[in-house]
C-alpha distance (Angstrom), angle and dihedral (degrees) to the residues before:
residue distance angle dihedral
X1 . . .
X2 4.16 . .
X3 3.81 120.3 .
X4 3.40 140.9 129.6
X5 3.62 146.2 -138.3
X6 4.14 140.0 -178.9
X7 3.85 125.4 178.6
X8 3.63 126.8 177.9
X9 3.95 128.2 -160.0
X10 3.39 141.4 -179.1
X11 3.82 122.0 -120.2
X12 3.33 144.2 179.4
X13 3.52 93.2 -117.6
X14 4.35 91.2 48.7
X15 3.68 127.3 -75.5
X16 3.50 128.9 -49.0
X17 3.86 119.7 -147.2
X18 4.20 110.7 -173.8
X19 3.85 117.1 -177.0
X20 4.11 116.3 -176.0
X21 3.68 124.6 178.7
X22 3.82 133.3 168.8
X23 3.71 145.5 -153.4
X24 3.71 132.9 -169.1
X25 4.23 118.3 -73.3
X26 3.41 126.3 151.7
X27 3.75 100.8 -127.8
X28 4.11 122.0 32.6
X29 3.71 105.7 -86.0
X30 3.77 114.4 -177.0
X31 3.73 125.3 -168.5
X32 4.24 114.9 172.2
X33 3.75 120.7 -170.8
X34 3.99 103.9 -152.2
X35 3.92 135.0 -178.9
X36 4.04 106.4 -104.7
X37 4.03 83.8 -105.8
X38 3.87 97.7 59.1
X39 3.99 94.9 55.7
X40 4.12 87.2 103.7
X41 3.87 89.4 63.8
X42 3.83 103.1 46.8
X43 3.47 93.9 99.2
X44 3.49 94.4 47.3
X45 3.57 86.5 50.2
X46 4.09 101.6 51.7
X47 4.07 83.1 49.1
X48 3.35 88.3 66.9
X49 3.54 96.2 37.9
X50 3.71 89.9 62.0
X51 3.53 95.7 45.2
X52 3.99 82.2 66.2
X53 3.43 115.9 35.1
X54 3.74 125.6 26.1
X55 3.80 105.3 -177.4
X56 4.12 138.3 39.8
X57 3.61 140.9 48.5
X58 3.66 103.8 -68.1
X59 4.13 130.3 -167.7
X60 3.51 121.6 -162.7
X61 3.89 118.9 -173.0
X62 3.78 127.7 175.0
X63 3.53 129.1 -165.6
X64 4.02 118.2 -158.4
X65 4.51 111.0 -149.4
X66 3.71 95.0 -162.9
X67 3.91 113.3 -157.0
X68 3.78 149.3 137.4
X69 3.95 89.2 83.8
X70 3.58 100.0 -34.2
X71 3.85 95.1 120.7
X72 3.71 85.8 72.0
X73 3.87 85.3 74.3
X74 4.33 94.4 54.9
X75 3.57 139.3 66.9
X76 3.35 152.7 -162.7
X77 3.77 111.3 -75.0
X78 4.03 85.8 -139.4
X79 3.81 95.2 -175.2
X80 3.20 103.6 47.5
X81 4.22 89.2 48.5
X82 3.46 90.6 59.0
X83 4.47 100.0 46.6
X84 4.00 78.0 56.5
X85 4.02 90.8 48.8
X86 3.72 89.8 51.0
X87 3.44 94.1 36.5
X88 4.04 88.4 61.4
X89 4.14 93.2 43.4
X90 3.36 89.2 53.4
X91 4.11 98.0 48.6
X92 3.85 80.9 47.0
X93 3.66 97.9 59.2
X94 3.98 96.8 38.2
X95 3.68 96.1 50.8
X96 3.58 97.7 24.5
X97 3.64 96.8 -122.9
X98 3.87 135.8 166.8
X99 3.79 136.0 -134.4
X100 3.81 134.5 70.5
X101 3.83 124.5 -100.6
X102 3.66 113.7 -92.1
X103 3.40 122.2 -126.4
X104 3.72 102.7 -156.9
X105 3.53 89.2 50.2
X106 3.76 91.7 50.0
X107 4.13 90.3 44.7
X108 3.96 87.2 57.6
X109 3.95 89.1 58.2
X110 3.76 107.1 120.3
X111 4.09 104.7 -105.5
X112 3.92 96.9 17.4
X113 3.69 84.6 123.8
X114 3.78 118.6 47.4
X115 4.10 120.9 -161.9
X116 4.48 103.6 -120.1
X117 4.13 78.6 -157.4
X118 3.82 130.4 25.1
X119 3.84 101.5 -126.5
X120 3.78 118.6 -125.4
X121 3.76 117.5 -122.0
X122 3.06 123.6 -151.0
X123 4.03 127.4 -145.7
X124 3.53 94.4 -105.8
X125 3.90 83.6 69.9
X126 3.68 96.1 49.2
X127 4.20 82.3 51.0
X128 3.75 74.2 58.0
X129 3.38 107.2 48.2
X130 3.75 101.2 37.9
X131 4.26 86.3 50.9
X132 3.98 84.4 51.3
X133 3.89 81.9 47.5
X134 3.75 94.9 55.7
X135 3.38 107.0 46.8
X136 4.45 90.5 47.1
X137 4.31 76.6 52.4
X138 3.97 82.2 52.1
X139 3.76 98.2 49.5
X140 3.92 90.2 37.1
X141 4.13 87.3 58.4
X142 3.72 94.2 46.6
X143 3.53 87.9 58.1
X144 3.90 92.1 45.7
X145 3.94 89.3 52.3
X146 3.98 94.9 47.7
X147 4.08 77.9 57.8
X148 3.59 100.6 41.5
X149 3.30 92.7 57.3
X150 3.19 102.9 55.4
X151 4.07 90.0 49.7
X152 3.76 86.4 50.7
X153 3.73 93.2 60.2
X154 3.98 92.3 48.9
X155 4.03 84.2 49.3
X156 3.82 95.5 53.0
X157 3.85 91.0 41.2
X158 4.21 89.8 52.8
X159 4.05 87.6 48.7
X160 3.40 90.4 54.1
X161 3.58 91.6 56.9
X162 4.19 89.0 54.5
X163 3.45 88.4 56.0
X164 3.75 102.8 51.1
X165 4.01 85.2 39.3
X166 3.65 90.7 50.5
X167 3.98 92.3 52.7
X168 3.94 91.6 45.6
X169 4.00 85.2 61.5
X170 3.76 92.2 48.3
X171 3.53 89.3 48.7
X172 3.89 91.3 49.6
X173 4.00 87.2 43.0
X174 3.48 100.3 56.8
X175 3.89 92.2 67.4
X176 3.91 94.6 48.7
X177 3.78 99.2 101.4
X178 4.08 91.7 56.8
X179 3.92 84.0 40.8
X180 3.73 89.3 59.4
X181 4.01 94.7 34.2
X182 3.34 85.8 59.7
X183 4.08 101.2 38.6
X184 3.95 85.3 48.6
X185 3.67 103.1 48.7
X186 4.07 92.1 43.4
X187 3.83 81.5 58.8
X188 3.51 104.5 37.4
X189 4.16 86.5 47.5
X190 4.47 82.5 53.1
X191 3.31 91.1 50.5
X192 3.84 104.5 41.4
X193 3.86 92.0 39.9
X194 3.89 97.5 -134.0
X195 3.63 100.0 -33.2
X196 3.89 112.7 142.6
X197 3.67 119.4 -104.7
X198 3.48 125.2 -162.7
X199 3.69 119.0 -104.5
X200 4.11 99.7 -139.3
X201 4.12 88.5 44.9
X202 3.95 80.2 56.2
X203 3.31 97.3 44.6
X204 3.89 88.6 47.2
X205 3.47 98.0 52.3
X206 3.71 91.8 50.1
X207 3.43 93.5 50.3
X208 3.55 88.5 50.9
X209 4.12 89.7 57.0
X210 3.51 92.3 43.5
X211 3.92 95.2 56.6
X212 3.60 91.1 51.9
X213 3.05 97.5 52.2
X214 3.81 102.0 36.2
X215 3.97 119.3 130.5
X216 4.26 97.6 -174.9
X217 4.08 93.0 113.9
X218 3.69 91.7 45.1
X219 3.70 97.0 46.1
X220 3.94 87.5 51.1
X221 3.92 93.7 47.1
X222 3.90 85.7 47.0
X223 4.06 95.1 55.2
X224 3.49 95.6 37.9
X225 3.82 88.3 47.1
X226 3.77 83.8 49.7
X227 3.82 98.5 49.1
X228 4.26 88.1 51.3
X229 3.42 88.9 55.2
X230 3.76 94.6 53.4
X231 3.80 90.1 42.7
X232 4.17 88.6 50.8
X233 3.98 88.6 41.2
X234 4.44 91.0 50.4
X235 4.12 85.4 40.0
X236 3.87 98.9 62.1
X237 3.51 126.9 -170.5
X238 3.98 125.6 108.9
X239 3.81 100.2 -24.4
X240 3.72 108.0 147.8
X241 3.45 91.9 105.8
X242 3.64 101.4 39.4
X243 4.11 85.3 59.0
X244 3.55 96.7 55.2
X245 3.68 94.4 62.6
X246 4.08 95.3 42.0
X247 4.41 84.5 51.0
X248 3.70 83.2 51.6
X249 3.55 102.2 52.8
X250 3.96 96.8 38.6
X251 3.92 81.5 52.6
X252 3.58 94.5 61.3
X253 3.68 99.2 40.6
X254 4.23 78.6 57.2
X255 3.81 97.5 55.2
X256 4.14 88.4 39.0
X257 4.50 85.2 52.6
X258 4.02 80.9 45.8
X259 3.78 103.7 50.7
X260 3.67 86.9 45.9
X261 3.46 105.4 55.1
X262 4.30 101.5 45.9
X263 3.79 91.1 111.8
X264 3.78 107.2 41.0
X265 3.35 95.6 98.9
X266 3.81 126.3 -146.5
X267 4.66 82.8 -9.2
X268 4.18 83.4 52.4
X269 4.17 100.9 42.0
X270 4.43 82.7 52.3
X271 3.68 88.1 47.5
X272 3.37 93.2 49.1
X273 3.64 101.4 40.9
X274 3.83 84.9 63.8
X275 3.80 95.0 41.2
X276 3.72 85.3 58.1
X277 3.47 93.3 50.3
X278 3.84 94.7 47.9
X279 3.48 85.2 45.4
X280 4.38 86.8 59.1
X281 3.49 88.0 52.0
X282 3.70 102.8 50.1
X283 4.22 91.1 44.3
X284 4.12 83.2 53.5
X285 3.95 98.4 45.2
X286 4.28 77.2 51.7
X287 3.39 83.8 59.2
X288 3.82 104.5 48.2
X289 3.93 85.7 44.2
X290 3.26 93.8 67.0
X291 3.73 87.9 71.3
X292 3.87 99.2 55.4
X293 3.73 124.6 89.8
């Protein structure tokens, strides 16, 4: 799911500012942007991550505010000041432009200041940063839920129209074997030109049809495949996975009710009408359940 999160906290050290955000993946993939400094505490850092989250792409980026006398240790990246001095004179004269450079702007410039010593944390600071980790992972998750919810709902709403699909086609089903009775003995009677047929051969050969083409096991698989996935949806928890195998299986039993009602005539196109449509709804709760955890 997407969200996003930033905390900022005051250490001894400096400040610490911590922004997180999120967008759909199917597996967790983790990629943290850290000051040169922090390197020793990634690992505590993607533990904790994974104690929180469990699926997306997630970006982690911290930002270190040095103070109480630790400017003393940095200075002026001279050379790199200068390329952006010339690099304004020369816009100037090409495009004939105004203005003078700015030196706040060119102070803000990631590496204008370089550290003369990498500072030693110590592990009180990764207690720090890891606590200023957790609660960003806290906000982040609230956000997630606010959305989850409201893809749950959509979910729940799409099952429902499975189920009531599903019991349309059992309703249609259960008058296939007069359908075919009838279909049969109109063209046996065409093709015999009067001549008596007897009524248990009929009723044979149309049971024959109708077992063929009979879709009772799928429809049941279907519903009850249907009702788990509401059950998994209401439960909660990490179910992103658990989904993807339920969508599969209901999608199968859909093609299966499809293939077996081509030739059913005006019985098989209703059938498949709302086979197709529960077929709709099951690729776009796939979709939505891509965003769940």
């Amino acid at each position: 799911m997407t969200g996003f999160a930033q905390v900022r906290k005051s250490v001894r050290e400096g400040e610490i500012v911590l922004s997180v955000k999120t967008v759909n993946h199917r597996g967790l993939d983790m990629h943290l942007h850290l000051p040169p400094e922090m390197d020793a505490f990634e690992s505590a850092m993607r533990k904790a991550i994974k104690g929180r989250v469990a699926r997306g792409h997630l970006q982690l980026n911290v930002a270190w505010n040095r103070v109480n006398g630790a400017a003393a240790d940095s200075s002026l990246n001279r050379p790199l000041l200068e390329a952006y001095l010339e690099a304004f004179e020369r816009a100037q004269r090409e495009f004939h432009l105004g203005g003078t450079p700015d030196l706040n702007v060119a102070f803000r410039i990631p590496g204008m200041f370089r550290a003369e010593t990498v500072p030693d944390l110590s592990g009180t600071f990764e207690s720090s940063l890891v606590a200023t980790l957790e609660e960003a992972l806290a906000s982040l998750n609230r956000f997630r839920e606010r959305e989850g919810a409201e893809i749950a709902s959509e979910i729940l709403e799409r099952c429902g129209k499975i189920r009531h699909g599903a019991g349309r086609m059992e309703e249609i089903r259960s008058g296939a074997v007069q359908a075919f009775q009838k279909r049969l003995n109109e063209r046996l009677s065409e093709l015999l030109r009067g001549a008596s047929v007897e009524p248990h051969r009929l009723a044979q050969e149309a049971a024959v049809l109708a077992d063929r083409s009979d879709i009772s096991e799928e429809l049941i698989r279907l519903k009850t495949h249907a009702s788990e996935l509401e059950q998994l949806v209401r439960t909660g928890g990490e179910i992103g996975k658990k989904l993807d195998f339920l969508l599969q299986e209901m999608n199968r039993e859909t093609n299966t009710i499809l293939s077996k009602t081509g030739g059913l005539g005006d019985l098989g196109l209703t059938i498949t009408e709302l086979a197709l449509a529960a077929k709709s709804e099951i690729d776009k709760i796939r979709e939505q359940s891509l965003n769940l955890e």
